[in-house]
N, C-alpha and C positions, 0 to 999 in steps of 0.2 A: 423461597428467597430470590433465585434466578428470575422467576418469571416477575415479581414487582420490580426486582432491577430494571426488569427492560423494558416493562411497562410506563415505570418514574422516566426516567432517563432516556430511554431511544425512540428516534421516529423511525418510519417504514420507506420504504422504496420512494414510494406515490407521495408523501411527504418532501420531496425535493422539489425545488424552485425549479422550473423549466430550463433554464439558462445552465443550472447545475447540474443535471441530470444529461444535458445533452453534453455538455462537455466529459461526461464520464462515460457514456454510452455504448462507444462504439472501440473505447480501449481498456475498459477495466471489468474484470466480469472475476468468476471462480472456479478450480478445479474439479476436477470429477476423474471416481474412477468408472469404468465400465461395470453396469449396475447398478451404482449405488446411487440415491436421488440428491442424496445432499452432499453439497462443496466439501473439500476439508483445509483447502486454503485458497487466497485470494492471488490475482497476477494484474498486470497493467501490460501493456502494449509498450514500447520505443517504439517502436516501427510498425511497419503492417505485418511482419512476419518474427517478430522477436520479443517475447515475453520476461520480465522480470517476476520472480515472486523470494520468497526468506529461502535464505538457503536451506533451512531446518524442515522445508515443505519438501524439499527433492528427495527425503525418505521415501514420500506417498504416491508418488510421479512414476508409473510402471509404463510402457505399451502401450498400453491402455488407456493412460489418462486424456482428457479434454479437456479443451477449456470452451466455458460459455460465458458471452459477455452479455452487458447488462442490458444492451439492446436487443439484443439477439437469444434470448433467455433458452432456447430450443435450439439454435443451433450447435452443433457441434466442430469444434475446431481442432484435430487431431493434434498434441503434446510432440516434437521429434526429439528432435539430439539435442541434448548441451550445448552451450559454448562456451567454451575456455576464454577469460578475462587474463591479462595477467595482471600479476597483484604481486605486494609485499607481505610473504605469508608470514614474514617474522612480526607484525603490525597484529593490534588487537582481536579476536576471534570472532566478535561482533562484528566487526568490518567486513570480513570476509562471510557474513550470514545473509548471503544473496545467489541466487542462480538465473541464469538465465539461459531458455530454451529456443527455440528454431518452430516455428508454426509450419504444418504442415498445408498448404494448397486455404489460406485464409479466405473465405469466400466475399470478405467485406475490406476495407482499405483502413488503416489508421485515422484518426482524425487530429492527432500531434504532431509536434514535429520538433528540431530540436531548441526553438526558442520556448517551447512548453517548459522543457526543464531548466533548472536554476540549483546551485550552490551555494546563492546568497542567503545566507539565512539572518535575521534582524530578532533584536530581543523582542518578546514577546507578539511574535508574527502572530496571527489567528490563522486558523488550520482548521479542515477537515479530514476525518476517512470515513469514508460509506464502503463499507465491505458484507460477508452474511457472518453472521451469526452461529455456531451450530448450540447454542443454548437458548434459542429464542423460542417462543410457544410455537410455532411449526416443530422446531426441532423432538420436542417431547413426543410427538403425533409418531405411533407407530407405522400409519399407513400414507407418511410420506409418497407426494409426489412427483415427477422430477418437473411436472407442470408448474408445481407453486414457487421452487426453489426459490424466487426472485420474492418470495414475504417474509425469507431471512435473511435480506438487506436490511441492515440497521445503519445510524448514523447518530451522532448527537449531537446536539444547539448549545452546548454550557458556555458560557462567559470563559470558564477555563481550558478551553479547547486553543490552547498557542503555545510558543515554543518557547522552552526558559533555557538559554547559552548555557555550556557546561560551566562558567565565571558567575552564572547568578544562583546555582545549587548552595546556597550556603549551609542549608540545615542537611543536607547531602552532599560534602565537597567531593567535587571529580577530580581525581589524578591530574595533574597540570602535564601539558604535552601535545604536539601539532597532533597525535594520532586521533586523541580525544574532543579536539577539534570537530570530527565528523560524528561524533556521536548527537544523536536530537533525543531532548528528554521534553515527554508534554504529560497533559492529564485529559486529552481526549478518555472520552469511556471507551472500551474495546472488550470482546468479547473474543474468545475460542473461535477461530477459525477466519478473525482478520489479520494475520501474518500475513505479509505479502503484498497490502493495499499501499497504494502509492497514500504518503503524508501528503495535502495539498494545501499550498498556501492562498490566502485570499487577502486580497487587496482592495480596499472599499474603491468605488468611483469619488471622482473630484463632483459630478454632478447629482444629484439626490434625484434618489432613482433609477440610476443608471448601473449598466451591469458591473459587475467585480471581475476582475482581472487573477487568472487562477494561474498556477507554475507549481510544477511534481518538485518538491522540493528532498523528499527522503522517501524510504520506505519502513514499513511500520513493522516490529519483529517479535517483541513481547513488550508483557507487563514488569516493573519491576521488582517483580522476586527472585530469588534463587541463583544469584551471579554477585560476587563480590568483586567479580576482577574485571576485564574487559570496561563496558562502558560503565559497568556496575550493578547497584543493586540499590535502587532510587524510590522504593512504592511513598509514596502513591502517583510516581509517575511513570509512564511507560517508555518504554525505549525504541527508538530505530535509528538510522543512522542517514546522513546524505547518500543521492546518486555516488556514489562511488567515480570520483575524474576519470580514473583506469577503462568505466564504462562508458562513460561520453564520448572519450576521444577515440574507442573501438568502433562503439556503436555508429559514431555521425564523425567520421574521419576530416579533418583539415585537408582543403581542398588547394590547389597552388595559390589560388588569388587572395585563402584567409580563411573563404567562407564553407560554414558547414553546409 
């Protein structure tokens, strides 16, 4: 059943338009521990040296861990320290289901910066996330290797790939309140082991043919099962939440003149 899932519904890495593939290249890749060939969650870049991924991934995040991004499919980029955001921990649980780490000596530069990211989120935005997969047909393959890792890149195309306001849930109504506000419910397809992928929104060109204008608008955290509380419990849509403001304004600090 898994594998026609992903067969029906997902395309592969190499399947990305050039335009979109290079915008994700050099700041979005996946986890690893030492050893093991395949990811167990996805992270995006802020910076050149500071990684977001679901907080529910920093179980898996030992010493050890790496990150490889999607350009860089072999390199390795050593995981360090935490950093401490501060937050209102009395505020939803979901909101606080993000970490963020410290890259150790990054051998390649960011290609973001902080006009990439956005909080505006619009009813029915279109949205991507290309993350891996760990249930796609590599993943069944016993003799994984960490060479191929990058053909359990999935994505999907569906019409229903955009974001519906917590105000248009009606046959799922959300709890009313600014908290809930930052919660994003969509119906991209997702698989095990895309927690962590940044949501990305896309905005056609005024010109026909012309490239689309992309902004990290959330990050992506689960499916809607098994939560009644927090942002909830919404299947058949999945849940993430916004950039976190607590993180923007750490991360790309106000400068005296305004400017990040």
């Amino acid at each position: 059943m898994y594998k026609q899932y992903d067969r029906d519904c997902f395309f592969k890495w190499d399947n990305l338009r050039c335009y979109t593939a290079s915008f994700l290249k050099e700041n979005v890749g996946a986890i690893f521990e030492v050893g093991n060939p395949r990811p167990f969650c996805t992270a995006f870049r802020l910076t050149t040296d500071i990684i977001m991924t679901a907080g529910h991934c920093a179980d898996g995040i030992s010493s050890g861990a790496v990150l490889r991004l999607y350009g860089h499919p072999l390199v390795e980029i050593k995981i360090g320290a935490g950093i401490v955001v501060p937050q209102d921990l009395s505020s939803l649980s979901d909101l606080h289901d993000f970490a963020l780490y410290r890259l150790v000596n990054p051998s390649t530069a960011s290609a973001w910066n902080f006009q990439t990211f956005s909080r505006d989120v619009t009813s029915r935005q279109a949205i991507f996330i290309v993350a891996p997969s760990l249930i796609s047909d590599e993943a069944f393959d016993s003799n994984a290797l960490i060479d191929n890792w990058l053909k359990q890149v999935r994505f999907s195309r569906a019409p229903s790939n955009q974001i519906w306001l917590p105000s248009e849930m009606h046959d799922h109504p959300v709890e009313a309140g600014p908290a809930r506000e930052e919660c994003l419910f969509h119906q991209n397809s997702t698989f095990t082991g895309m927690s962590g992928a940044p949501i990305i929104a896309s905005t056609r060109p005024s010109v026909l043919g012309g490239v689309p204008t992309f902004h990290v608008i959330g990050i992506h955290l689960r499916n809607g099962f098994g939560r009644t509380s927090d942002c909830g419990q919404h299947y058949p849509y999945n849940v993430g939440i916004k950039i976190p403001a607590s993180v923007l304004d750490a991360i790309f600090p106000v400068q005296a003149n305004g400017q990040r």
